[in-house]
N, C-alpha and C positions, 0 to 999 in steps of 0.2 A: 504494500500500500504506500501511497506517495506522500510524504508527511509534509505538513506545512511549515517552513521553514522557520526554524526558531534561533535567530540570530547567527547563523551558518550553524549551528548544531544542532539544530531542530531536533536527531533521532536522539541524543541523551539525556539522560535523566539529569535535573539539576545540579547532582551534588555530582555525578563523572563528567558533565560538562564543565563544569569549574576546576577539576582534576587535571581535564587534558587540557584546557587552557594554560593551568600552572605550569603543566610539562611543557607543553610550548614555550613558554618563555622562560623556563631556565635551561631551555635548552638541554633536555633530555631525551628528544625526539629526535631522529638524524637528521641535521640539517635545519633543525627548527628555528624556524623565525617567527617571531611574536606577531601573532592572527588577532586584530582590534575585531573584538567580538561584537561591536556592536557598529559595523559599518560592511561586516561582506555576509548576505544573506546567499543559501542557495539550498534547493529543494532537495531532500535525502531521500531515498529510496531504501528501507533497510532490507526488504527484501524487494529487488529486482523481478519484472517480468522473466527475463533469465532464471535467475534464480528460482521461482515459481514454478515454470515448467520444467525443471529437473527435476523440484522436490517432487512435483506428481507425479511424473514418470516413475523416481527412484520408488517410492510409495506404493504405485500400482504394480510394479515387480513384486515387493517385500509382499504385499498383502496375494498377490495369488501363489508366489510359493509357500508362503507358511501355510496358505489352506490349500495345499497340492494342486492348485487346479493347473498343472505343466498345460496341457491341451488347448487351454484358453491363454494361457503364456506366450504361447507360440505362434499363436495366431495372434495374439496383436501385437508382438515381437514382426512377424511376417509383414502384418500390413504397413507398419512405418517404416519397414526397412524399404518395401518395394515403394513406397508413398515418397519415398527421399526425405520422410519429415524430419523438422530442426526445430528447436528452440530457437526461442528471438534473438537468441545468444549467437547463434550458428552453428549448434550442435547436437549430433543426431538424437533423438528420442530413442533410438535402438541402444543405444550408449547404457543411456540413465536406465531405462526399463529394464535394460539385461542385470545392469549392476545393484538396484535392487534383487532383483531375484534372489544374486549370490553374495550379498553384501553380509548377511548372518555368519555366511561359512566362513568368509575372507578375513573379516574382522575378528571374529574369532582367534582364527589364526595369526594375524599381527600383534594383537594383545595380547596371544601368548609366547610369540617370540621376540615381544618387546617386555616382556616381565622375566624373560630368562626361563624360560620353560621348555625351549627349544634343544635343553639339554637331554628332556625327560623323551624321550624317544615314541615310548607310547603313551605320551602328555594326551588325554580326552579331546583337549580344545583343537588339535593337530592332526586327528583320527576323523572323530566322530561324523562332522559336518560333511565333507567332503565324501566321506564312507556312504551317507546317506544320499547324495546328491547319484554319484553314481549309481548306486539301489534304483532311485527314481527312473533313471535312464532306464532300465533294464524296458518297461514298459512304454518307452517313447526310444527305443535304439535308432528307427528309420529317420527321424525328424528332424532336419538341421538343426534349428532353433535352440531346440533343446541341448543337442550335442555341440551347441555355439554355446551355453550360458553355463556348462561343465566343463567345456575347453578354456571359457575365461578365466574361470573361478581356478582353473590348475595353473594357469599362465601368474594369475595374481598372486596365489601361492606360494608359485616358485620365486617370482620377485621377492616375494615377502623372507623366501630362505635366504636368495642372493643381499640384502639386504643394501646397502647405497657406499659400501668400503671394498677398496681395492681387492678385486678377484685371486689376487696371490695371496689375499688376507684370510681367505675363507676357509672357518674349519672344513675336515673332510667329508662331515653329515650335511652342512651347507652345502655343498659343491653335491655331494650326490643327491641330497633330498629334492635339489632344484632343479639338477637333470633330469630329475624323472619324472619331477609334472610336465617340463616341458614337453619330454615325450612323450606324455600318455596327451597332454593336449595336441599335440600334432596326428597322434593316432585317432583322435577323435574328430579333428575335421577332412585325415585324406578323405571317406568314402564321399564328401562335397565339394569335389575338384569344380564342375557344372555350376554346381551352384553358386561356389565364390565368382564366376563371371558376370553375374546379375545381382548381386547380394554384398550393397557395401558394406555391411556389418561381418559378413563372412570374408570377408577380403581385406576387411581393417585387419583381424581376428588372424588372418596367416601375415600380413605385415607387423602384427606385437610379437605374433612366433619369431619367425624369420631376422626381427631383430632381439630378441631375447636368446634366440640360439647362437647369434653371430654369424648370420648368413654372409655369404659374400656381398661386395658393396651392390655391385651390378644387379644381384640378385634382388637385391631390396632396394635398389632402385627402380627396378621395371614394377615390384609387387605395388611401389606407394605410387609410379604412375598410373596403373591399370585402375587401384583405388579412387585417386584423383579423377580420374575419368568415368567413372563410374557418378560421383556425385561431388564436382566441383566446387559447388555451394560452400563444402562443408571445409573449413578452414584448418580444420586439425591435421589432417596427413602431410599438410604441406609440412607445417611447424614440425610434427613428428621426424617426418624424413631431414629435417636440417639437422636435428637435435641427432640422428643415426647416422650420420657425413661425418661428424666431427671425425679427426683424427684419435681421440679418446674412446671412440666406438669403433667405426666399422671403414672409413673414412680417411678422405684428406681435404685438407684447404680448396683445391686444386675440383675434387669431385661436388663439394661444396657448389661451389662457385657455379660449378658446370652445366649440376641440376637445378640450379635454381634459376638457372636461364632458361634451361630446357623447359623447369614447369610453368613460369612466366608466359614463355610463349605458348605453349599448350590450353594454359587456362588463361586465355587473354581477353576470351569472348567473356569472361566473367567478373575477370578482377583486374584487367588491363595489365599496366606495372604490379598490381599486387602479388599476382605470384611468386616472383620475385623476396618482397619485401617477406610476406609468410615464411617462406622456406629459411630467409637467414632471421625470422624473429627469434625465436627461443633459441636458435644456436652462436647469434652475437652476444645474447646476453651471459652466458654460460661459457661462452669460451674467449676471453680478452685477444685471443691475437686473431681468432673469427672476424673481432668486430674490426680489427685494423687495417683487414684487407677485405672488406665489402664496399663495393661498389655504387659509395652517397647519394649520388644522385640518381641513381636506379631506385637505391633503396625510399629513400624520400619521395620518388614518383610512384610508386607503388602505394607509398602511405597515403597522401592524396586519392591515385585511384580506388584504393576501398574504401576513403571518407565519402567519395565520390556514387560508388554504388551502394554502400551502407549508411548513411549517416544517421542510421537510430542512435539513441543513448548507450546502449550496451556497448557498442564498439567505439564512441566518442569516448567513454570511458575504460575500457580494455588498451588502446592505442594513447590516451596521455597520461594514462598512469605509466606505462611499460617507460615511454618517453621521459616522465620527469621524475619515476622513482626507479624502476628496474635496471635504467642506463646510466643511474647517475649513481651506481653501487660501487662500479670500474671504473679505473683510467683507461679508456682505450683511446685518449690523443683528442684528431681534431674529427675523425669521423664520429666517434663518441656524441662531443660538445655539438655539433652539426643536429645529431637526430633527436638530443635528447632537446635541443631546440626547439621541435619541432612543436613539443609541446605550450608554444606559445601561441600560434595557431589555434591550434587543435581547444586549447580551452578558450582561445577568446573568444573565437570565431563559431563553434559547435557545442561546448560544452552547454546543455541546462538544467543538468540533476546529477545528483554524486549518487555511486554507487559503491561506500566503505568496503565492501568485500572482494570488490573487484583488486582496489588500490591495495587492500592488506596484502591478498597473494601476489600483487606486482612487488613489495616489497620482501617477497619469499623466490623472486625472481620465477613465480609461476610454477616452480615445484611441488608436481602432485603428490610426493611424499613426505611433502611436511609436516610435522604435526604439530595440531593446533591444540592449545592445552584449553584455551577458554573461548570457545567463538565469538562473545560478546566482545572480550576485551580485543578479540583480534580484530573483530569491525572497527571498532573503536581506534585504533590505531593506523589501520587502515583509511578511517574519516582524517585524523588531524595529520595522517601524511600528505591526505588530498587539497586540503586546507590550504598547507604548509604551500605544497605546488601554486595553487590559486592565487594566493598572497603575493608570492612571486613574482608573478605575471603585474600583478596589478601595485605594486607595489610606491610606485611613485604617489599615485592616486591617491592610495590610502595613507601615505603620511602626512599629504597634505587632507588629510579629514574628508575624502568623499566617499560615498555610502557605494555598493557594489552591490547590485541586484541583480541575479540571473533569472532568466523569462526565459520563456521559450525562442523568442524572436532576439533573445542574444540577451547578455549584459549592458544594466542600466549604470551608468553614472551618473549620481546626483550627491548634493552635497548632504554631510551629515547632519541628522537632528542638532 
């Protein structure tokens, strides 16, 4: 729901509004500079239209697997995948729906190999779930769907044994426990070779394999173009496939560079320069000498042409947060200081509702394995990073005492009460 601005912090309660305001001005926020609470108003979104159609999706997973109804799973698993539907976000509903489904078993499993239980071999939380999942299949063996939302749940698994520390680090139950989801998930999508050619959820599903096994580069190049082609729209496989280039993965600078021309031009009818800028998002952020040989002004026309064919709130905010908190983590020089610019634009010109959760995980550099210990307060932090950005921008303005209103029809300047 869209809150009515309450002095730029509309969504907090009195007494953490005044909280983060302190932290702003003693400068315990990164980068914080002292936001005049009562001269930049702008509308909060605490939860997102984004945000919204994930929860329901994830929601309508969780609620038909806990009451078994796989049958009915799969079938509306099936129609969004064939449907190409997205979130206002731009991301697939097949996504959020499947991980519902297996999000009991998965988590599960994380909290118990993030409590050190991971040692206990036949740990319950480590067994049980997944033991049952498979059982379920026994009476849906024919079904992609199904055999896609068991293929995930071992994929995620196995991440969760790999864990996010260097692979020569890993004990040797690590290393085997996580071989063998992977390959009991790859054995569960060969019999849908067919199908992953119409079926981008089945074709993301062999590209999380293919890079979780360390497939060759080329190999997982063709996988994320065939994906990409499949359903263009959907922004992730670009990002994903950058983030699988790097030289840290599977990758070099060099193949980087190469594919992200290649998917540019491929997906141009869509996102113009965008394709481009997608493919090196998440992997300039992530990798500092990434970002020092990306190609600015490609990558800045790119940013532009997705403002251009997007310009909802969701990506106004996914795009200046990335820009003015994600980029401004690293030194990566004068290409760095160039795109994290861009975010002067981008808010002055587009921005008219914040969206705290967006900016917190741009401050987490968009890492889906991070964990969040208090979601409030990671909004929260997420708002007065955005803030911080905002001020920025306007900063002149507001020392000389003029009030900052965001409208839809753009930012008001008027002077202050």
């Amino acid at each position: 729901m869209l809150n009515t601005p309450r002095r730029a912090l509309g969504a907090l309660p009195s007494k953490l509004f005044g909280q983060t305001m302190a932290r702003l001005r003693q400068g315990l926020a990164p980068q914080a500079a002292a936001v005049p609470e009562d001269l930049l108003d702008i509308p909060v979104r605490d939860l997102s239209p984004e945000d919204e159609a994930a929860r329901d999706s994830r929601d309508q997973g969780l609620f038909l697997a806990r009451q078994d109804r796989w049958e009915e799973l799969a079938q509306a698993l099936r129609a969004v995948d064939q449907a190409r539907a997205l979130t206002p976000g731009g991301t697939p509903l097949a996504d959020h729906l499947s991980y519902g489904a297996r999000s009991d078993v998965v988590l599960a499993v994380e909290e118990a190999l993030a409590d050190g239980k991971g040692r206990k071999t036949n740990d319950r939380a480590l067994l049980d779930g997944i033991m049952a999942l498979e059982a379920m299949r026994q009476d849906h063996r024919h079904d992609p769907y199904v055999n896609l939302v068991l293929a995930q749940a071992h994929i995620d698994i196995g991440w969760a044994w790999r864990g996010t520390g260097e692979p020569q680090a890993l004990p040797k139950l690590n290393r085997h426990r996580c071989a063998a989801h992977f390959d009991r998930a790859a054995h569960l999508l060969a019999p849908f070779t067919a199908e992953t050619e119409t079926s981008p959820a089945l074709a993301a599903a062999r590209c999380a394999l293919l890079a979780a096994r360390h497939g060759r580069t080329g190999e997982i190049a063709d996988a994320y173009a065939a994906l990409i082609n499949l359903d263009p729209r959907n922004a992730q496989p670009f990002r994903a496939l950058g983030l699988h280039l790097l030289p840290s993965r599977a990758g070099s600078y060099g193949e980087l560079e190469l594919e992200a021309r290649r998917t540019a031009a491929r997906s141009q009818p869509t996102w113009g320069a965008g394709g481009y800028a997608w493919v090196m998002f998440d992997a300039i952020a992530r990798d500092p000498q990434a970002l020092t040989q990306v190609d600015t002004d490609f990558f800045i026309d790119g940013l532009q042409d997705i403002v251009t064919r997007r310009p909802d709130q969701a990506m106004i905010n996914l795009l200046a947060a990335y820009c003015a908190v994600t980029l401004r983590r690293d030194d990566g020089g004068a290409p760095r200081r160039r795109i994290a610019a861009c975010a002067s634009w981008l808010i002055r010109d587009h921005l008219s509702e914040l969206h705290p959760l967006v900016w917190a995980h741009a401050a987490q550099g968009f890492d889906n394995n991070a964990r969040v210990g208090s979601p409030r307060r990671f909004a929260a932090r997420g708002q007065a990073d955005a803030l911080r950005a905002i001020a920025e921008q306007f900063r002149d303005d507001l020392d000389h005492g003029l009030r900052i209103t965001f409208t839809p029809e753009g930012p008001i300047i008027a002077p202050g009460a």
